[in-house]
N, CA, C and O of each residue as an XYZ file, in Angstrom:
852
protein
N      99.442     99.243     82.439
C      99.584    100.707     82.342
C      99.006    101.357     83.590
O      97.788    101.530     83.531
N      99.555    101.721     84.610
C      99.550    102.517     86.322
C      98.938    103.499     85.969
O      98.071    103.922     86.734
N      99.209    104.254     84.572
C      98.797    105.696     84.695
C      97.876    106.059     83.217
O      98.244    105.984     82.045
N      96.390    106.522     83.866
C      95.438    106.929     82.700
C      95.236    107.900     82.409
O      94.124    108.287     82.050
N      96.392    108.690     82.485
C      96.239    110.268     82.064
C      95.379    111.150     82.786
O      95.198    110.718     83.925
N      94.774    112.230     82.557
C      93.809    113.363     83.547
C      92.503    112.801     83.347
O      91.741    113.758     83.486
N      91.756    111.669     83.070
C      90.468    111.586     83.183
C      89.770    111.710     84.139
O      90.128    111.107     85.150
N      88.462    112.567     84.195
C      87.758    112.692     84.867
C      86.891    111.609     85.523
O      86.084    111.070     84.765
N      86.912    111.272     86.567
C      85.912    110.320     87.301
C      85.415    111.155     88.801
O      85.944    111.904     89.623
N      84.189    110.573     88.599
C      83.252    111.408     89.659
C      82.849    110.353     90.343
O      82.273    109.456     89.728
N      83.045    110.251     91.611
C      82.601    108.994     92.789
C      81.489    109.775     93.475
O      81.455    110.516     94.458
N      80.186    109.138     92.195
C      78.877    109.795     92.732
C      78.879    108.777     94.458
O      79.050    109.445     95.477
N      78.665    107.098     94.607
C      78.207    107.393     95.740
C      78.541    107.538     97.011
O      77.794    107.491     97.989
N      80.199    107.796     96.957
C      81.192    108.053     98.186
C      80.621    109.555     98.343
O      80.271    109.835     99.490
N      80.444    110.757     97.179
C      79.827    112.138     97.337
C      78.285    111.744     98.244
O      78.099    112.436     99.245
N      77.299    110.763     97.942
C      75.977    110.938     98.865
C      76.190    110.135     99.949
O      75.223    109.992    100.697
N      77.494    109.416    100.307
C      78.082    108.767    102.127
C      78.269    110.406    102.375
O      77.278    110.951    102.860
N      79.234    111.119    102.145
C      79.908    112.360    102.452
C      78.914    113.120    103.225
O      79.157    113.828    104.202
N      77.658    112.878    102.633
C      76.379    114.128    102.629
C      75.962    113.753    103.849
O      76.064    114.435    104.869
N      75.313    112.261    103.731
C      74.633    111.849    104.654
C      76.009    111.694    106.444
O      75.816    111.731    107.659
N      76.893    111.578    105.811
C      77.970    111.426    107.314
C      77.719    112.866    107.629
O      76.686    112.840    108.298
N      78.131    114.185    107.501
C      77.638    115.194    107.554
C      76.238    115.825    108.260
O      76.074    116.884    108.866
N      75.288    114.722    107.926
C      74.451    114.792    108.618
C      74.236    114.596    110.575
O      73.483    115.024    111.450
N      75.335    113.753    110.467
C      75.470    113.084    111.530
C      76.822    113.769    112.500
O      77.008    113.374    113.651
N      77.373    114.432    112.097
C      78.217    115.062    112.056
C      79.914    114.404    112.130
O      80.828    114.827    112.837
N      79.942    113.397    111.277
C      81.198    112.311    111.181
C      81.978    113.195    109.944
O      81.462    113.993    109.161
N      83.472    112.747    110.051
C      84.249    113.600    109.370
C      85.212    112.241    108.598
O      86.097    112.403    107.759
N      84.707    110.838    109.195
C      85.534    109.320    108.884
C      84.358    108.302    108.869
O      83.325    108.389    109.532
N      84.637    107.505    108.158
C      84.312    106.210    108.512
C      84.835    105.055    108.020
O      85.685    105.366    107.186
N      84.730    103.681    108.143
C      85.056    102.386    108.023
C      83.970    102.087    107.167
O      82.894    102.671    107.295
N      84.210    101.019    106.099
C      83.267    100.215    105.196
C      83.934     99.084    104.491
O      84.877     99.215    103.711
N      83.239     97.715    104.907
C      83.273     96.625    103.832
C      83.156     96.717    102.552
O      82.100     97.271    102.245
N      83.932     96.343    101.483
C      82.860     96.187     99.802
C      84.118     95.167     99.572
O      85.262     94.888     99.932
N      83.135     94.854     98.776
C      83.824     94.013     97.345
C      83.871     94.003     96.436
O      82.675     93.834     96.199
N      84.308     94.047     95.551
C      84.590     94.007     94.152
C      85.242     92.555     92.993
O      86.336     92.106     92.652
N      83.921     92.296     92.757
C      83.868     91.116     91.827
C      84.447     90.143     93.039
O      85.619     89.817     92.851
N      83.832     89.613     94.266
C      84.178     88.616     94.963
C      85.446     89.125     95.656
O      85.592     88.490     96.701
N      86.178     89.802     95.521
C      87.388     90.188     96.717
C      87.208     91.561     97.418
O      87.194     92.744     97.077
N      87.048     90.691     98.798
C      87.390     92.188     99.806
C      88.031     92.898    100.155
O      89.237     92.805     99.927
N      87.518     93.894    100.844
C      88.374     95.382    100.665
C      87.974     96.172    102.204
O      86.776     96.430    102.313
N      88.548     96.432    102.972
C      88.282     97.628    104.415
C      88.506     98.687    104.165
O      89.636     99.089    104.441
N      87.584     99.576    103.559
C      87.913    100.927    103.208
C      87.634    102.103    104.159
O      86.462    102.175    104.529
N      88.355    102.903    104.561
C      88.374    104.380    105.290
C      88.271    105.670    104.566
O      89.085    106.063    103.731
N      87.264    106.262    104.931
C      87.368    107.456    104.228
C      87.407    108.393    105.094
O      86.467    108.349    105.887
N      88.346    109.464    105.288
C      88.753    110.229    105.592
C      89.075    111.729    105.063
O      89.451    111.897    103.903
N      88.912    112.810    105.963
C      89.793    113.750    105.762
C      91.135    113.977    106.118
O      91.356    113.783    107.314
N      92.107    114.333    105.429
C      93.767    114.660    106.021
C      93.720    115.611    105.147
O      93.269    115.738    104.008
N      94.497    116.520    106.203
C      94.877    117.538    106.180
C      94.304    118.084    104.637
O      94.896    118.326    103.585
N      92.764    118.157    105.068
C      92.139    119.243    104.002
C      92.074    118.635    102.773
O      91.971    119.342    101.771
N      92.118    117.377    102.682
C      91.953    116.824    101.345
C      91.079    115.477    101.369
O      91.801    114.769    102.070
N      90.492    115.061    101.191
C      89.547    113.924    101.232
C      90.261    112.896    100.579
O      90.787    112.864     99.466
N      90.155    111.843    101.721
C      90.991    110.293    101.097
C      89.762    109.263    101.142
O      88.652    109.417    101.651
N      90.335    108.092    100.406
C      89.295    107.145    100.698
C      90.753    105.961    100.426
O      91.381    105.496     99.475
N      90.749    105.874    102.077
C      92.144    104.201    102.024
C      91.604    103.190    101.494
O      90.578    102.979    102.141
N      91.717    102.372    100.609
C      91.577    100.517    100.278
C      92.412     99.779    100.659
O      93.537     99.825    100.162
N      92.104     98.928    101.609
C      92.883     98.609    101.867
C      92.679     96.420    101.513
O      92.217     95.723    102.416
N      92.996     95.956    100.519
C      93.016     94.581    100.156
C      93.476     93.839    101.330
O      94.509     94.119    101.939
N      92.203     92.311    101.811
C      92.553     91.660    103.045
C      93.253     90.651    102.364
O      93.297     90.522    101.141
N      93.841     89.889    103.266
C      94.680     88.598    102.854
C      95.996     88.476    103.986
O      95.986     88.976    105.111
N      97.187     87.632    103.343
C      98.257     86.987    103.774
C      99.062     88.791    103.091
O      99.637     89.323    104.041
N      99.135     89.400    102.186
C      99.844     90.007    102.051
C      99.515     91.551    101.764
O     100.021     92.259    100.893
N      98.393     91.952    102.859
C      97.443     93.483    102.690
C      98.483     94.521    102.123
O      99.703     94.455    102.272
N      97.519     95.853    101.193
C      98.242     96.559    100.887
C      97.106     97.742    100.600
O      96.057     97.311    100.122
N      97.156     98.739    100.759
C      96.518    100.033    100.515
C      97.152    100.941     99.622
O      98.325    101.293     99.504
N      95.653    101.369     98.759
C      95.488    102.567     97.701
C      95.108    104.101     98.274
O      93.962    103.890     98.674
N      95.247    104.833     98.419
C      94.688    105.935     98.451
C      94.844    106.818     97.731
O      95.923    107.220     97.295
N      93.272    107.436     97.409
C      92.234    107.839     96.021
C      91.451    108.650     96.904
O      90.586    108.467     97.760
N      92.139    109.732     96.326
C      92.170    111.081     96.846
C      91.258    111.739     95.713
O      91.325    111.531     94.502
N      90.167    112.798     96.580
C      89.289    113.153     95.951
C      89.102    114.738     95.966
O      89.777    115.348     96.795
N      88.182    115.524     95.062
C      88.609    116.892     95.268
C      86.795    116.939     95.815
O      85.916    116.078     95.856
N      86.849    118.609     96.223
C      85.468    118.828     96.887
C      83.954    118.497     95.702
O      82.785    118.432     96.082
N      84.329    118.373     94.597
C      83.614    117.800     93.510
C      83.056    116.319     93.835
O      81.944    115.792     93.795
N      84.275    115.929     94.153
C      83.951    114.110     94.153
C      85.126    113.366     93.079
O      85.452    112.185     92.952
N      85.596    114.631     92.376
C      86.031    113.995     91.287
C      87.788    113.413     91.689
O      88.487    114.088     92.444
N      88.252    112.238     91.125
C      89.280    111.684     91.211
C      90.627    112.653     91.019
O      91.070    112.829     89.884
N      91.121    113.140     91.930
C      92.397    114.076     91.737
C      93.478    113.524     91.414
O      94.224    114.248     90.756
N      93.869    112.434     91.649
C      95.405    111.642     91.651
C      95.551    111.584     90.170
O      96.766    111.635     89.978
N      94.889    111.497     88.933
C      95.007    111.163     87.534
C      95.296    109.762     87.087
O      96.001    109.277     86.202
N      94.029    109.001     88.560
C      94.355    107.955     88.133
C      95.406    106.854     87.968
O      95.319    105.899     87.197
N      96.668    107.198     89.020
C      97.738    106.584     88.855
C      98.044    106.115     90.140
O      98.013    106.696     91.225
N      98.366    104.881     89.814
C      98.806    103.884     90.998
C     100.235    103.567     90.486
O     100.579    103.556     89.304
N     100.993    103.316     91.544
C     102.451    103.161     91.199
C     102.524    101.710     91.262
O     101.859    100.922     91.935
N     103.757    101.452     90.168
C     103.982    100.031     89.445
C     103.480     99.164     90.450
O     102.354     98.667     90.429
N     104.605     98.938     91.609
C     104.335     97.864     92.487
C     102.920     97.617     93.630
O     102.695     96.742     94.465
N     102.025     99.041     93.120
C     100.556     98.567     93.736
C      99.937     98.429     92.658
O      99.055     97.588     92.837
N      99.933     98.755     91.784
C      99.222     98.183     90.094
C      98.897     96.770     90.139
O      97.871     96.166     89.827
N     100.747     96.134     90.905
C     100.578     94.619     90.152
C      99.775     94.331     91.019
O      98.782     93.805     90.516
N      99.692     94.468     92.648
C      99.455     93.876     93.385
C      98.166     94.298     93.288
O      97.380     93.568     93.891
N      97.701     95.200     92.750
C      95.869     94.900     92.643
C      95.367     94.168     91.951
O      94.401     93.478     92.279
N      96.268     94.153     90.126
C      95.689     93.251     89.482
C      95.589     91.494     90.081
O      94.623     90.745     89.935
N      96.896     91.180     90.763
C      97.479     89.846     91.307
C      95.645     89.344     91.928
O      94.699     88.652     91.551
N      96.049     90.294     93.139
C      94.893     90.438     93.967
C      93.229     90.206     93.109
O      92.245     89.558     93.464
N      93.412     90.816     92.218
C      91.694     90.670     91.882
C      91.824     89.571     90.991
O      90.731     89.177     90.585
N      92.681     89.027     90.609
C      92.743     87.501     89.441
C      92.836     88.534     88.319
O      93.445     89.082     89.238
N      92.844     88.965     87.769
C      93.441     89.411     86.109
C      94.288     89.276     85.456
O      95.301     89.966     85.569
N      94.139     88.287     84.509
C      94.901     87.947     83.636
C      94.577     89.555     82.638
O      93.609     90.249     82.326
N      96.599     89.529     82.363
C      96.740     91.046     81.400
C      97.133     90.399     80.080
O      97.504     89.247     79.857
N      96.917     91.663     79.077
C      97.791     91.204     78.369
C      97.996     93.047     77.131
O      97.355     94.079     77.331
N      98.859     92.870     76.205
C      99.065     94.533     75.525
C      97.744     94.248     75.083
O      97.294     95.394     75.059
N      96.803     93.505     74.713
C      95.404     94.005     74.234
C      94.305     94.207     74.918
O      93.191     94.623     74.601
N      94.950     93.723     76.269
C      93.575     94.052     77.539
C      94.495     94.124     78.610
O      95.036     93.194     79.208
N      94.594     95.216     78.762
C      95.545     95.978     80.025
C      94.518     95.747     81.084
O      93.416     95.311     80.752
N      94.777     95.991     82.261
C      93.856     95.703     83.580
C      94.090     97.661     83.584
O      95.143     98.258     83.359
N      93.282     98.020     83.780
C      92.380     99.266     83.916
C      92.114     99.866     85.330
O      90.942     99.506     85.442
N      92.399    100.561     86.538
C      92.939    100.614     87.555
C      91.194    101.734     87.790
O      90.633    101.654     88.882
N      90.566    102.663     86.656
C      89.479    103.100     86.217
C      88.406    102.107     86.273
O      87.316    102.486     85.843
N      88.458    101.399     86.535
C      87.506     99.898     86.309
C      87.336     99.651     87.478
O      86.210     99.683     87.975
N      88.520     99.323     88.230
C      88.050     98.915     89.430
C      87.586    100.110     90.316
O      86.583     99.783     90.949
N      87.994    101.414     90.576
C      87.477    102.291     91.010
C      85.997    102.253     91.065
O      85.274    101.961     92.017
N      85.606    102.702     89.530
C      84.306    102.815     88.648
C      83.428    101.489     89.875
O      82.573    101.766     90.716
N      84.024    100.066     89.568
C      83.390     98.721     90.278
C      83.030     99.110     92.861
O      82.351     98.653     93.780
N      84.100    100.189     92.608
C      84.108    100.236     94.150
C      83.099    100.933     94.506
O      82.233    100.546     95.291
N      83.152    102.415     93.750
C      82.366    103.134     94.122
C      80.556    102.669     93.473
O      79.956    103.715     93.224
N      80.019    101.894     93.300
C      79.307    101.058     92.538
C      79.068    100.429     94.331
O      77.894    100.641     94.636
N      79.530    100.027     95.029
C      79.470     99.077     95.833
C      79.639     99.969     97.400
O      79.126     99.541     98.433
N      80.344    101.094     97.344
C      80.252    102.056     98.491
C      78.933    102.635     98.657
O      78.209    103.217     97.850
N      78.749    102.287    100.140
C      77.759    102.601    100.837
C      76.921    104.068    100.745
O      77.665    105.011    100.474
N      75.584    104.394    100.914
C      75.327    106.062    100.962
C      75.118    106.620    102.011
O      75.096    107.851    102.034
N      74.856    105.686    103.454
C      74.461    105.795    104.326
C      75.730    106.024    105.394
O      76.511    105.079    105.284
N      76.173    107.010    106.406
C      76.967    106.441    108.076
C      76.555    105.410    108.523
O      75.373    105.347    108.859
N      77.490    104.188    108.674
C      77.098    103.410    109.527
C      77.659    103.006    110.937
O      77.850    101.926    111.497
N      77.910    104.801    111.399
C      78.511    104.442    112.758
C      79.746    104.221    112.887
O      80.126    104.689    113.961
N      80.810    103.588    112.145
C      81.924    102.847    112.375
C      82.419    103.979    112.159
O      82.240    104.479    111.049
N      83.322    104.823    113.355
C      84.600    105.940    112.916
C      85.974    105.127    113.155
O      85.911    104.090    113.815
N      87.165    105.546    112.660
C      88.203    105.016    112.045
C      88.565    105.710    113.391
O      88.001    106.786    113.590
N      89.509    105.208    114.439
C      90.456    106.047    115.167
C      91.682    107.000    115.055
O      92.441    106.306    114.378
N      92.197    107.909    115.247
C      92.413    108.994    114.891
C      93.846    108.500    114.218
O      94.290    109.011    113.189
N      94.555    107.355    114.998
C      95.481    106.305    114.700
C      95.572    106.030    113.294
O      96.256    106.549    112.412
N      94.604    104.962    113.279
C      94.097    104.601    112.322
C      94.195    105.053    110.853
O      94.925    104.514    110.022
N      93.570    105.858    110.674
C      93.706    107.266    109.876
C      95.116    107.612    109.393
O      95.428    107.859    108.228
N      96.112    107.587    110.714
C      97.504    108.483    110.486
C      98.274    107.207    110.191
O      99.307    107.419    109.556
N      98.025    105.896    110.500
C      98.795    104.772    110.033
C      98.579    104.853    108.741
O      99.567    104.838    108.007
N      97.230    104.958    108.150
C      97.121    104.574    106.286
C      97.699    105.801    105.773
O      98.457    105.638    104.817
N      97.464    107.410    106.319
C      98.059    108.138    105.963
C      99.581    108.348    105.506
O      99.935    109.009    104.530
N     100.646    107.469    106.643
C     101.713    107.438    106.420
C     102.204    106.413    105.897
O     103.286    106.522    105.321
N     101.565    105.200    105.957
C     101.411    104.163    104.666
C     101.923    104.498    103.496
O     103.019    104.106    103.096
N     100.968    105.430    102.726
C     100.689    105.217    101.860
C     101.372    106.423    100.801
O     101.495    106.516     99.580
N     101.714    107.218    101.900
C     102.621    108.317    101.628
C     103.884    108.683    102.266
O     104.041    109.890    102.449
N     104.681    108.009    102.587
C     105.429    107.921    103.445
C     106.389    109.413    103.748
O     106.698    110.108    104.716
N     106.678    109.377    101.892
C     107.234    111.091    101.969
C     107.086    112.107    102.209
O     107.936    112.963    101.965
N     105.817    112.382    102.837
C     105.417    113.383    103.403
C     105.125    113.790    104.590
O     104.310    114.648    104.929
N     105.976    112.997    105.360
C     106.278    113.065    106.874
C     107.149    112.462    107.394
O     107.451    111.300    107.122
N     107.649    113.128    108.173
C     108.931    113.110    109.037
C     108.690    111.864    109.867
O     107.536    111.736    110.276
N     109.583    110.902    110.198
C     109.645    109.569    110.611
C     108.647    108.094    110.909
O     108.380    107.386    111.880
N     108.293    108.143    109.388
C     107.288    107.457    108.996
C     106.971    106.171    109.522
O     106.070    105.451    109.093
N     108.035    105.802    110.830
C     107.730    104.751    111.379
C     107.378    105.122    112.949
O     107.030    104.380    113.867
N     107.546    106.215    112.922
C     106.909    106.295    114.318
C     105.666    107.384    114.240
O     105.576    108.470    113.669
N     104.781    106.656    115.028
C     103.467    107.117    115.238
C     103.037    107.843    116.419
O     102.191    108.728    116.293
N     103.548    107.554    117.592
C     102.959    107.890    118.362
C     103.975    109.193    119.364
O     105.190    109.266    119.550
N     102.915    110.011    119.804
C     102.996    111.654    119.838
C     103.978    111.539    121.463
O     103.562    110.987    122.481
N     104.983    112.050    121.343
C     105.404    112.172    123.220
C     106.413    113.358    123.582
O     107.497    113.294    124.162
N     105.653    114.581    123.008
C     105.786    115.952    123.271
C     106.219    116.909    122.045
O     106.400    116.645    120.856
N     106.312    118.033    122.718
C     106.828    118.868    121.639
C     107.976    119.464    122.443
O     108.046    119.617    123.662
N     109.140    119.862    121.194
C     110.311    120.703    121.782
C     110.789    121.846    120.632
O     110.813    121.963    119.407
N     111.088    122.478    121.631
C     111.730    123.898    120.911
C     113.151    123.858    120.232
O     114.267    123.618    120.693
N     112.769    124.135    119.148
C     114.169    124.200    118.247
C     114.741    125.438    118.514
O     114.115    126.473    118.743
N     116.551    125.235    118.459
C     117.279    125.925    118.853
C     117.388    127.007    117.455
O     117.034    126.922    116.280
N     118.054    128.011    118.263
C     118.243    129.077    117.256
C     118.995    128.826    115.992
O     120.029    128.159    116.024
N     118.516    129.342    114.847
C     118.670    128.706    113.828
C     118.056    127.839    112.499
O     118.324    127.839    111.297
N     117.018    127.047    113.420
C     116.727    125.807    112.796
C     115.002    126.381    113.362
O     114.717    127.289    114.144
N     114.057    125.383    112.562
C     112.961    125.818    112.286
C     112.230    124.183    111.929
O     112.826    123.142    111.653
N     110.744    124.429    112.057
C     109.825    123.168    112.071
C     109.337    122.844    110.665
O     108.616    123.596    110.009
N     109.891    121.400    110.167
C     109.866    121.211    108.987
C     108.716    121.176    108.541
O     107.840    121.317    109.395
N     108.235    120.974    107.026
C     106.740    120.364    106.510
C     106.483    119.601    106.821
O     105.372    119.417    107.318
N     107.475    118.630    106.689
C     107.033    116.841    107.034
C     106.831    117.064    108.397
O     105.977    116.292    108.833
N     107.423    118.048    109.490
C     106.867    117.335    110.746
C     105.495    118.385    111.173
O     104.662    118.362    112.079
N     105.765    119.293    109.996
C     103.992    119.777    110.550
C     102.843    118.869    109.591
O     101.628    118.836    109.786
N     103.574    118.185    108.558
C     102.651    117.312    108.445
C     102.009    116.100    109.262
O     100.982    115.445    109.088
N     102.852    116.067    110.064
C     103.093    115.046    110.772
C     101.858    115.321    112.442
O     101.171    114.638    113.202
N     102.188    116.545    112.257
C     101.447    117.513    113.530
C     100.278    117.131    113.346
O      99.506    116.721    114.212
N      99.961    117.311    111.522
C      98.868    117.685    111.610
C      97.937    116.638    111.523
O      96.800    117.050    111.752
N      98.003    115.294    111.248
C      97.612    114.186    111.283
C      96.764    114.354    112.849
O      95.565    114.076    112.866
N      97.284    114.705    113.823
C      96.906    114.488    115.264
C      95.966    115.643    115.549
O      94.806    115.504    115.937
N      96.610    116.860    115.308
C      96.202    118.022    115.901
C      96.099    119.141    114.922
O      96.937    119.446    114.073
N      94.660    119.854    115.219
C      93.838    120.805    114.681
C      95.136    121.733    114.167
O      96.295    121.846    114.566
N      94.208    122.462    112.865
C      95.720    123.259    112.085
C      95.804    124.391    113.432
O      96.874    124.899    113.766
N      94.743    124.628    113.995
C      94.744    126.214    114.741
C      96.344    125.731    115.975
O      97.290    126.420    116.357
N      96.074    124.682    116.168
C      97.465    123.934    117.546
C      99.053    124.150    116.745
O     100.006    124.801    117.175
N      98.967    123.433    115.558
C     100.003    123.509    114.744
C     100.920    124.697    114.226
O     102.134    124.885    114.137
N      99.672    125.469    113.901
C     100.281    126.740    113.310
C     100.988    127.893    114.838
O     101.811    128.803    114.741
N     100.208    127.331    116.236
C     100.474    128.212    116.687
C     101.992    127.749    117.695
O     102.708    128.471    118.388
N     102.084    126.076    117.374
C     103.362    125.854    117.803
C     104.427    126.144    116.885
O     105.517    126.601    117.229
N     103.988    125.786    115.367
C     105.164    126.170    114.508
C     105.455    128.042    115.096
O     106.579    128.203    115.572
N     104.666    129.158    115.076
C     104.960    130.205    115.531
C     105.642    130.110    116.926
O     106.297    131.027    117.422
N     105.442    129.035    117.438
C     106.379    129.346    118.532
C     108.053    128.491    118.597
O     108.664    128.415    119.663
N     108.566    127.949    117.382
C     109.441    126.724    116.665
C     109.409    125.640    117.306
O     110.387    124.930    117.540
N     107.826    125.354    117.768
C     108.284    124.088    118.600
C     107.518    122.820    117.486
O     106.388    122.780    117.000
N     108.703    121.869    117.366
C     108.301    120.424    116.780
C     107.728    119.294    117.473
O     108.027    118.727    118.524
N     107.011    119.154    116.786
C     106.415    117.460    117.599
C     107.558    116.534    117.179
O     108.315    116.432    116.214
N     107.222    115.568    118.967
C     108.496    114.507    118.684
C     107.430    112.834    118.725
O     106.379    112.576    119.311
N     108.051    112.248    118.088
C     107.218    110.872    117.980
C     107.991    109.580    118.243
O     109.097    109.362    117.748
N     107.288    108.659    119.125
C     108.305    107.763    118.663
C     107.833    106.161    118.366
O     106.603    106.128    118.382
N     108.358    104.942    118.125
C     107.974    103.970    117.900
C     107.156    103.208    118.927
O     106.369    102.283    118.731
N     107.502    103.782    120.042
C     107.393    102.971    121.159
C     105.727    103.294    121.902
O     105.766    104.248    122.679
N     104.799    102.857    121.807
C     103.400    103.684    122.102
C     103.683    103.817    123.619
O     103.215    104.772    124.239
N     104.720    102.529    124.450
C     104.769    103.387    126.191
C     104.998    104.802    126.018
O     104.769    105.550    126.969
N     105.468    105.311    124.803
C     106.487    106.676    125.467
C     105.016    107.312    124.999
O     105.138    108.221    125.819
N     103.977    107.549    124.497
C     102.719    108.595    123.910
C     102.728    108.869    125.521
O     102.900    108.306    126.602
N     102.344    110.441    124.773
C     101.869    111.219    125.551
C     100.697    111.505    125.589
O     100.192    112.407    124.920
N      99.900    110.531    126.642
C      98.377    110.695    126.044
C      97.885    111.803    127.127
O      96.791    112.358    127.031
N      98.760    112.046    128.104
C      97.698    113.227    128.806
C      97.693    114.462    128.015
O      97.012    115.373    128.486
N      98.383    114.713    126.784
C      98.030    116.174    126.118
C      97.057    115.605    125.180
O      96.124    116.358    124.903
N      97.058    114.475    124.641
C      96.437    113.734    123.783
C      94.959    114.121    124.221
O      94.256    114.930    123.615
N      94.577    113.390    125.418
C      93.654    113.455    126.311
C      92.857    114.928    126.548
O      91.658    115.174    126.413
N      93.971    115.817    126.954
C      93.408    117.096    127.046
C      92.985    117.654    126.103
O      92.041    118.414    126.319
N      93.442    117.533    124.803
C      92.498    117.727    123.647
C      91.256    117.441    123.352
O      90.536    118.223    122.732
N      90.843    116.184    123.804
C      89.990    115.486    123.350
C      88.982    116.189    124.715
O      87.818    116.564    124.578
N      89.574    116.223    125.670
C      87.926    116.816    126.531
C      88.106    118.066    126.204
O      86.967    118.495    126.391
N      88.812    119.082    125.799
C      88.760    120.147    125.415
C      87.849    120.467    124.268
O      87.360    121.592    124.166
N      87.584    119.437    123.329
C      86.679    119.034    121.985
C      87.293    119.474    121.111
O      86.661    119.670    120.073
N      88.462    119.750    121.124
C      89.871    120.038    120.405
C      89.431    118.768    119.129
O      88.715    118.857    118.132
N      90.026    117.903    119.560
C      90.166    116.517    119.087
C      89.187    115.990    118.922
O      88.697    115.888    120.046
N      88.196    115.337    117.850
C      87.136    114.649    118.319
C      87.059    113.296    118.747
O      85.991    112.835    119.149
């Protein structure tokens, strides 16, 4: 069963990492855990204004969750993982199911955050990084989910206008204040598969600008 209805879960100690990264002034980080003997590379992140925390299961056949959280701490998604990452978590952690002991998707959460760190330990996720699990894991919510990397913006012709998905897409890279003020001007970001074609000198200029961190 993928889906446990609206229950409330509160990820007390990903909320006292949050506090203490904050301190430091980190907005990401990277962390090891395990859960009952199998590992996990987890990222926690902000996108676009919503707090994620990627899992991502190591092995021959990796696959990532993202468990999305509200400014509470508390679990927003309702708890639902879709069929074909269900199985592959249970596969993954050894659980034998059955209709009288369903594998519980609340359990393992409950077991992660149990095992997530309270402390920054330095490790930030690259900005990449971040926008790969992002589009992972959501694919539908951005415009050409296989290409990543940024190599300009162009002006749409009269008529036509800058979609969600590709200001979602914007916004993965670049501050909402950049986004909003290219969508006002109809210009779209273009991306493509190929990382020769990034355009890292605007990339770049962001980043000494402190645009970008």
């Amino acid at each position: 069963m993928p889906h446990e209805g609206v229950n409330i879960m509160r990820l007390v100690n990903l909320n006292a990492l949050y506090i203490d990264m904050q301190q430091h002034n980190a907005d990401s980080m990277v962390f090891a855990a395990q859960v009952k003997g199998h590992p996990f590379s987890c990222t926690f992140a902000k996108v676009i204004g919503t707090l994620h925390l990627f899992v991502t299961a190591l092995g021959q056949n990796p696959f990532t969750i993202d468990i999305q959280v509200d400014n509470n701490f508390n679990v927003i998604n309702g708890l639902f993982l879709a069929n074909d990452i269900y199985e592959k978590l249970r596969v993954y952690l050894e659980i034998k199911t059955g209709r009288e002991n369903p594998f519980r998707p609340a359990n393992f959460i409950q077991n992660l955050d149990a095992v997530t760190p309270t402390k920054f330990n330095g490790n930030r996720p690259t900005r990449h990084e971040v926008a790969a699990l992002s589009v992972a894991t959501s694919p539908n919510l951005y415009e050409d989910a296989d290409k990543i990397y940024f190599c300009g913006w162009r002006k749409n012709p009269a008529g036509s206008s800058v979609s969600r998905k590709n200001q979602n897409k914007s916004l993965l890279y670049f501050p909402a204040k950049e986004v909003e003020l290219r969508t006002e001007l109809n210009m779209s970001s273009c991306w493509s598969a190929n990382p020769n074609e990034e355009a890292l000198n605007a990339l770049n200029q962001l980043i000494a600008d402190n645009i970008i961190p």
